[in-house]
N, C-alpha and C positions, 0 to 999 in steps of 0.2 A: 848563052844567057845574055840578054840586053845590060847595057850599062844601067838601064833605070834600075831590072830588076838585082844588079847588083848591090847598086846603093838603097837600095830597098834593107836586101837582106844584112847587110853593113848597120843602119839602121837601128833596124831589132835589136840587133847581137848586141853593139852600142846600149843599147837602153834596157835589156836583163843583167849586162854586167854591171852600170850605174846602180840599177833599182837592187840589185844582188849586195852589193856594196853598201850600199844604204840602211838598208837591214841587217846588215853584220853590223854594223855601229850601232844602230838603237840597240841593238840584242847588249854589243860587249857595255856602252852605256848602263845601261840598266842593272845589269850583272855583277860590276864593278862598283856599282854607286854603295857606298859605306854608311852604315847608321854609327850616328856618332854612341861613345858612350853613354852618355848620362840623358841619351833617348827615351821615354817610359815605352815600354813595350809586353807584350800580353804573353808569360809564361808560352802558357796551350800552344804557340803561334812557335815554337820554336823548339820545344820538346813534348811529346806524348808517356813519355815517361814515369810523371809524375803520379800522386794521388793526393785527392783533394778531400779536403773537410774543414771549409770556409767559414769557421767559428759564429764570426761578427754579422755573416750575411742571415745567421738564424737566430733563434730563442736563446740557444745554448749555448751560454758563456756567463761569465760572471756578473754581465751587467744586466743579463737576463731581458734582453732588447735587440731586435734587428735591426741595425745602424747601416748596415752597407744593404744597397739595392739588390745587388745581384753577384752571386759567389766570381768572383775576377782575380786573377794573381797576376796584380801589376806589377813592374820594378822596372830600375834603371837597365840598362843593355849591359853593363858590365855585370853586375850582380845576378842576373838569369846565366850570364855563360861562367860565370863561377859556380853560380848552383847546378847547375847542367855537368858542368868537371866534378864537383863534390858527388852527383847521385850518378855517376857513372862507375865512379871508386866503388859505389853501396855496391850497385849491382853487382859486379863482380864477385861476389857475397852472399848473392841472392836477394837484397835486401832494396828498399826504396824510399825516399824522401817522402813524406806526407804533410802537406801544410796545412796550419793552422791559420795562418795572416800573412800579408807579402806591404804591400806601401798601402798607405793609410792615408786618405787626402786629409789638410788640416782642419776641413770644413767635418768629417769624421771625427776629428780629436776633439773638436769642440763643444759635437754632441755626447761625444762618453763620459769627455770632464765635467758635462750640465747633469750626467746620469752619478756620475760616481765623482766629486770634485777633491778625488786625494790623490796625493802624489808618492804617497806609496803604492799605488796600484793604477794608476793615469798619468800619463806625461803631461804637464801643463802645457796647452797649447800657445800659451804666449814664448815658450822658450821653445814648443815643437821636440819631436822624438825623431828617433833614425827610422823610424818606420811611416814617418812623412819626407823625409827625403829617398824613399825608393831603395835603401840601401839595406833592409831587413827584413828577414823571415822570422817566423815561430813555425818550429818544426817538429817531429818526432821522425820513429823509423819503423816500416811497417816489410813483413818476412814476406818470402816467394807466395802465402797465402794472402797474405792482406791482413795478414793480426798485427797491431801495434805489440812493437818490443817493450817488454816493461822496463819503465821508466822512474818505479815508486812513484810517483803522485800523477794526477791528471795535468792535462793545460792549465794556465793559468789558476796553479793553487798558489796561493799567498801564505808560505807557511817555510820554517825553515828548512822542511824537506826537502821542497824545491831546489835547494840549492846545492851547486859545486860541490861546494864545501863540508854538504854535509856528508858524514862518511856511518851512519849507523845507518846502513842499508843492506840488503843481501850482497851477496856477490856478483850473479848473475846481472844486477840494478847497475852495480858501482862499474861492469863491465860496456855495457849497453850506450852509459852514459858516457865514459870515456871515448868506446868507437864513435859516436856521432859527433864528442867533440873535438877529438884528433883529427878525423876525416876532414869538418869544417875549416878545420884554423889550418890542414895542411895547404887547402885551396881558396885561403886569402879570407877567410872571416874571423870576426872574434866573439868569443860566448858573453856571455852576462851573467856573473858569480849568481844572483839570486833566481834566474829562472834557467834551468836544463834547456828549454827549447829554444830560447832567442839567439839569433845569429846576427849580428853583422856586417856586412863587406867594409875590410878596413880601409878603402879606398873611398866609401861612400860618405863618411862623417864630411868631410869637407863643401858636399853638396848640399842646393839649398833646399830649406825647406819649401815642398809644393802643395800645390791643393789640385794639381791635373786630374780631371774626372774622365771615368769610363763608359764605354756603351753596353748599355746591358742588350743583348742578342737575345 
């Protein structure tokens, strides 16, 4: 073999182990790269787990108006992997997370408050809710068929049933309610005495309130 064709082959070999190299660092680059916490990030994009029934993106809700574009369960990146640890617990159970609302942009709050302007049933959006800082769900929990477990009252009833507290319920109710809110508060949430369903991540209060909008696909 010629000296050229040696340095030829010297060459090559040289520039697939560069280019080889190369590529193993965009790859570990990429791989490595960390979303911070208080990221907004899109549920679906991180877990398939869930079930959905996006109250506010329809008719059906209290304010009897479709305020959100398009059914989306946004939240901060901490609050999705807390809620992704809490419905991993479910399932082991057989049972699963089903939500009713996840972050609410404040541009949202604004038009509920214009629909419904009471602060027993709307967060006033000049003080903003935990459900504009990304840091809350309204949930229930739905069995290996898909039926919601009773909960005595529907979403958003404004009545004292609703609540923790109240205890003139069946048994079956008073059980239902406690599993969903043991499970939540053991993986870093906290309930809300007047509604059964509101959760949220106690780490979340201290973040700001946003108005980040989503693409409806």
């Amino acid at each position: 073999m010629s000296q050229s064709t040696k340095t030829l082959f010297f060459l090559i070999s040289l520039f697939w182990i560069v280019s080889s190299e190369a590529q193993n660092e965009v790859y570990s680059s990429e791989t490595t790269q960390e979303i911070s916490d208080t990221t907004f990030v899109n549920l679906k994009d991180y877990s398939s787990d869930f079930v959905y029934d996006m109250k506010y993106a329809t008719e059906d809700n209290f304010l009897k108006a479709k305020v959100y574009d398009c059914a989306e369960c946004m939240l901060r990146y901490k609050t999705v992997k807390a809620l992704i640890a809490a419905n991993k617990e479910f399932m082991k159970n057989g049972c699963k997370i089903k939500l009713f609302d996840c972050y609410r942009p404040l541009s949202i709050q604004q038009k509920m408050w214009e629909i419904v302007p009471n602060p027993e049933y709307v967060a006033d959006p000049k003080k903003g809710s935990i459900h504009n800082r990304g840091g809350a769900v309204d949930i229930t929990l739905v069995n290996a068929q898909g039926v919601e477990l009773e909960m005595g009252t529907t979403f958003d009833y404004f009545g004292i049933q609703a609540s923790h507290n109240y205890k003139k319920l069946p048994v079956p109710v008073k059980a239902n309610r406690k599993y969903l809110k043991n499970v939540m508060i053991k993986n870093g949430f906290n309930s809300f005495d007047s509604e059964w369903w509101h959760y949220n991540l106690k780490t979340g209060l201290k973040d700001t309130v946003s108005n980040q909008k989503w693409e409806c696909n």
